[in-house]
TISE-834123 format. One line per field, with one value per residue (C-alpha): x, y, z; residue in one letter; residue number from 1. Coordinates in pm, whole numbers. Each point is the difference from the previous one (the first is absolute). Layout:
N
east [X	...]
north [Y	...]
up [Z	...]
type [A	...]
seq [NUM	...]
***
This chain:
97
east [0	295	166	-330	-49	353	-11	-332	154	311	-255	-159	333	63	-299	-110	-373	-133	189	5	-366	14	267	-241	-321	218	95	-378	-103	193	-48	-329	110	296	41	326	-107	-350	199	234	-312	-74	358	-50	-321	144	236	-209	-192	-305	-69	-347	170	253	-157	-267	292	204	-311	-55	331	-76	-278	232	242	-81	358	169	188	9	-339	-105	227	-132	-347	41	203	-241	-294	180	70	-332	-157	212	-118	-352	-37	-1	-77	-193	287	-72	22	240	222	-109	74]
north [0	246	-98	82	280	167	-73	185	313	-59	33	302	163	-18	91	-355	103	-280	-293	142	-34	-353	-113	258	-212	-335	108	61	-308	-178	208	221	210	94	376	21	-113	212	311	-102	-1	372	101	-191	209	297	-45	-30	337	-174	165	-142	-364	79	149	-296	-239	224	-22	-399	-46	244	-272	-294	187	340	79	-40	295	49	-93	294	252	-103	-7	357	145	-157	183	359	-27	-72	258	243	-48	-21	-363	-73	-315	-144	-108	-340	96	-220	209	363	-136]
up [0	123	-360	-178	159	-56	-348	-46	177	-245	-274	130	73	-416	-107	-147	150	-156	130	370	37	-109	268	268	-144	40	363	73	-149	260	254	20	298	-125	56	-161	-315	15	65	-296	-265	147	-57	-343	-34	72	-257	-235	93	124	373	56	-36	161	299	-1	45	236	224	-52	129	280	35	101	130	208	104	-333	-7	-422	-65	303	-214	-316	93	151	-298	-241	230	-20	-397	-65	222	-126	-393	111	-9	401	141	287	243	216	391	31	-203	121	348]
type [X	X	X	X	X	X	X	X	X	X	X	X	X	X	X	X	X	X	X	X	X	X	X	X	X	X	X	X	X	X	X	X	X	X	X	X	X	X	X	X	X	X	X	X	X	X	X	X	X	X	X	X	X	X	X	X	X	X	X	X	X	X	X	X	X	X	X	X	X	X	X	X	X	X	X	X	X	X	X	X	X	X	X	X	X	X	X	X	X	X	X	X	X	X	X	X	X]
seq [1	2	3	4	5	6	7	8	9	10	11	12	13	14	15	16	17	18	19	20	21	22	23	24	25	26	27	28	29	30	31	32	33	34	35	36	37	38	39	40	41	42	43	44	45	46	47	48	49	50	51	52	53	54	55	56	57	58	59	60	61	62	63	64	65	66	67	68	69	70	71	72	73	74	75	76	77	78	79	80	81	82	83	84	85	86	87	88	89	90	91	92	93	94	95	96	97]
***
């Protein structure tokens, strides 16, 4: 899983978008409650320019794991930008907390 995992980041570090969120999807087929890999298809997301998935995942892995210290400063980042272009978002309490 660690192996899987690394190589998705690798993937995501070089831009090959579409191969990390394989190896992120692979992870979470083996794992459901895998935050690391959840908050690895935001960062995927976000690369990709798509906020609202992004955030969505960002807050799934928030789900599984409250204390997961990138997924709480994605999912607040992701909040701000979208506030700030008019597109805000209804923040879980979990999250605002």
């Amino acid at each position: 899983m660690i192996e899987l995992l690394r190589q998705a980041e690798r993937e995501l570090t070089v831009g090959r978008l579409d191969q990390a969120e394989k190896r992120y999807w692979q992870a979470i087929e083996a794992d459901p409650r895998n935050a690391i890999a959840v908050v690895g298809l935001a960062r995927e997301a976000g690369e990709r320019r798509d906020d609202r998935t992004a955030y969505a995942f960002a807050v799934q892995a928030l789900g599984i794991d409250p204390e997961n210290a990138t997924a709480l400063r994605l999912e607040a980042r992701l909040a701000e930008v979208m506030a700030a272009r008019g597109d805000p978002v209804e923040r879980p309490a979990f999250a605002v907390a």
